[in-house]
C-alpha positions in Angstrom: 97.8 152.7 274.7 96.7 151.5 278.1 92.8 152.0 276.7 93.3 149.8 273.4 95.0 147.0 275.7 91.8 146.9 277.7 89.4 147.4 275.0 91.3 144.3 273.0 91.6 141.9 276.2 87.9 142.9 276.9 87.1 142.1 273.2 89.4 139.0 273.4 87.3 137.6 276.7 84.3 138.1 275.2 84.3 136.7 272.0 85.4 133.5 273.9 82.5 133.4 275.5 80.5 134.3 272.3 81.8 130.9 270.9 81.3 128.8 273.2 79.6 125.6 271.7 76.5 124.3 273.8 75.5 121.2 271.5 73.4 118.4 272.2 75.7 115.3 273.0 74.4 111.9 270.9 73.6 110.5 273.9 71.1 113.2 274.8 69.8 113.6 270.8 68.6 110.1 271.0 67.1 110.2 274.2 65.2 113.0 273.0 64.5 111.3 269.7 63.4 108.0 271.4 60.7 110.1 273.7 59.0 112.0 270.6 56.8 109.2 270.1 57.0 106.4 272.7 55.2 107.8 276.0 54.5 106.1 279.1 51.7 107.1 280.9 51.2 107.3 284.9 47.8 105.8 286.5 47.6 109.3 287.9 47.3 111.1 284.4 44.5 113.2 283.2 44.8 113.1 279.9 47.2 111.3 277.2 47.4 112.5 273.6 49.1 111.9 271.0 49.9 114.5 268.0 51.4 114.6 264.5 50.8 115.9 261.4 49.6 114.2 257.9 51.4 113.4 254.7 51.5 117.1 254.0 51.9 118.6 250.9 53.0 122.4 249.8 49.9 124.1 248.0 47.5 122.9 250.5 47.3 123.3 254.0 48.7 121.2 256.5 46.6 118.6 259.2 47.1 117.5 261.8 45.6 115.1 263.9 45.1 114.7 267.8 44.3 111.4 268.8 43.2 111.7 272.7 43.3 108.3 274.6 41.0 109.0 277.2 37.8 106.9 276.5 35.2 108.8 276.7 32.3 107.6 279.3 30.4 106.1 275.9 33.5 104.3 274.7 34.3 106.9 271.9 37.7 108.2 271.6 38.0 112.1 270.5 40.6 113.2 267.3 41.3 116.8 266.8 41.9 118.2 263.8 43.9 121.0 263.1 44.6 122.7 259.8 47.0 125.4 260.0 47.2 128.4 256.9 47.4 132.0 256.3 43.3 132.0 256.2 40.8 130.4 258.2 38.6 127.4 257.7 35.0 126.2 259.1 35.8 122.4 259.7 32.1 120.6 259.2 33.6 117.2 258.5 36.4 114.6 258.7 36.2 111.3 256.3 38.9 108.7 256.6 39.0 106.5 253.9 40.5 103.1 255.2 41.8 100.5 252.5 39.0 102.0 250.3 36.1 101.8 252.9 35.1 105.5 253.8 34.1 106.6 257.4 32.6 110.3 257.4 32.6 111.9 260.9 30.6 115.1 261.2 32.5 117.6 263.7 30.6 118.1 267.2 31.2 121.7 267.7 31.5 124.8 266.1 35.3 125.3 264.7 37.7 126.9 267.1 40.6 129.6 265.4 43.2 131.3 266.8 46.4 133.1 265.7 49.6 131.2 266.0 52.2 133.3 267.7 55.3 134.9 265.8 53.7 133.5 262.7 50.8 134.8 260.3 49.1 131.2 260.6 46.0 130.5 261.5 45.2 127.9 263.5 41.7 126.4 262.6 40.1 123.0 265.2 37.4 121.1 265.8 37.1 117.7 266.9 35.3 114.3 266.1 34.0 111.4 268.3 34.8 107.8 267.0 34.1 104.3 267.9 36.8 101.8 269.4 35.8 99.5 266.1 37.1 102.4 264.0 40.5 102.9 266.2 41.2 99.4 265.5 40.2 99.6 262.1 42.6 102.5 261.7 45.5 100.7 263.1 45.5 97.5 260.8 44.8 99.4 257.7 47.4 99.6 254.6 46.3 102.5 253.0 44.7 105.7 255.3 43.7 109.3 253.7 41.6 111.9 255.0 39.3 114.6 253.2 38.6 117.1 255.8 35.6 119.3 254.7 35.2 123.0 255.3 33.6 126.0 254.1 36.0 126.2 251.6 36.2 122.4 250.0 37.5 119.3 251.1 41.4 119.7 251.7 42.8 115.5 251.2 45.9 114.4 252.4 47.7 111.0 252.8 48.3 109.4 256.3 49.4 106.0 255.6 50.3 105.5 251.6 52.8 103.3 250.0 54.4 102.0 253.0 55.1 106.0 254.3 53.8 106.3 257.7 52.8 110.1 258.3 54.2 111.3 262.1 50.2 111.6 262.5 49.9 107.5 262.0 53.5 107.3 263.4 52.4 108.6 267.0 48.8 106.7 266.5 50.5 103.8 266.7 52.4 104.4 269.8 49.4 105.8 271.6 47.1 102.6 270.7 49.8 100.3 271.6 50.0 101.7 275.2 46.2 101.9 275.2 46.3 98.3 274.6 48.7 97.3 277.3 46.3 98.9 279.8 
């Protein structure tokens, strides 16, 4: 009798513990929220990025774009590309098409892969060089897509269409208006 007391006030004192909510407060949520895309950068930093992925859609894999803010020394700015699916892709290519006005970029280095961890995703990069023309370009544009070429096809997606702001153009945006302000 003495044993099943214990065993049920043991039980008892541990599934309160068990239960014990630890969720986010509002407060802390939009904080959080708020700091996904807005960044502010210190004189000190090395490098500022900014990261988000296309219109996406299910049957074809996913991009996503890396814009880095760090002008390079002949005032070209770098954008990563990633494309992430179950097989792996050479990226030779990026177009933008901008308003209907198309801007192929060929990629500067042989296509990176890796494996993405606890997932059976690949993880295919490469990266292009553009002008400060273009960056502007791409920022007062209405209607943005991007064919990225590979060994495999061209995979399209949708960054800015309709009015629907992809997170890619989303964070873009918050990335060239602190570039601005420098």
């Amino acid at each position: 009798m003495k044993v099943q007391f214990i065993s049920i006030l043991t039980a008892l004192s541990l599934s309160g513990c068990i239960v014990v909510s630890n969720k986010p407060n509002a407060s802390s949520a939009k904080a959080y929220a708020s700091n996904v895309i807005d960044f502010k950068p210190s004189e000190n930093a090395k490098r500022i990025e900014t990261r988000g992925q296309v219109i996406c859609e299910p049957s074809k894999p996913c991009t996503e774009l890396t814009f880095d803010w760090k002008q390079q020394s002949n005032n070209l700015f770098r954008v990563h590309t990633n494309l992430f699916d179950r097989k792996s892709f050479d990226i030779k290519q990026v177009i933008f098409t901008l308003d209907g006005q198309t801007y192929p970029y060929t990629t500067l280095t042989q296509t990176n892969t890796r494996s993405v961890n606890n997932s059976d995703l690949i993880n295919s990069s490469n990266y292009i060089d553009v002008p400060m023309n273009f960056v502007v370009m791409f920022d007062q544009s209405k209607s943005i897509d991007i064919a990225v070429v590979t060994d495999q096809g061209a995979i399209t997606h949708s960054i800015l269409k309709d009015g629907h702001a992809s997170f890619a153009y989303q964070t873009f945006k918050s990335g060239y208006q602190q570039f601005k302000q420098k």
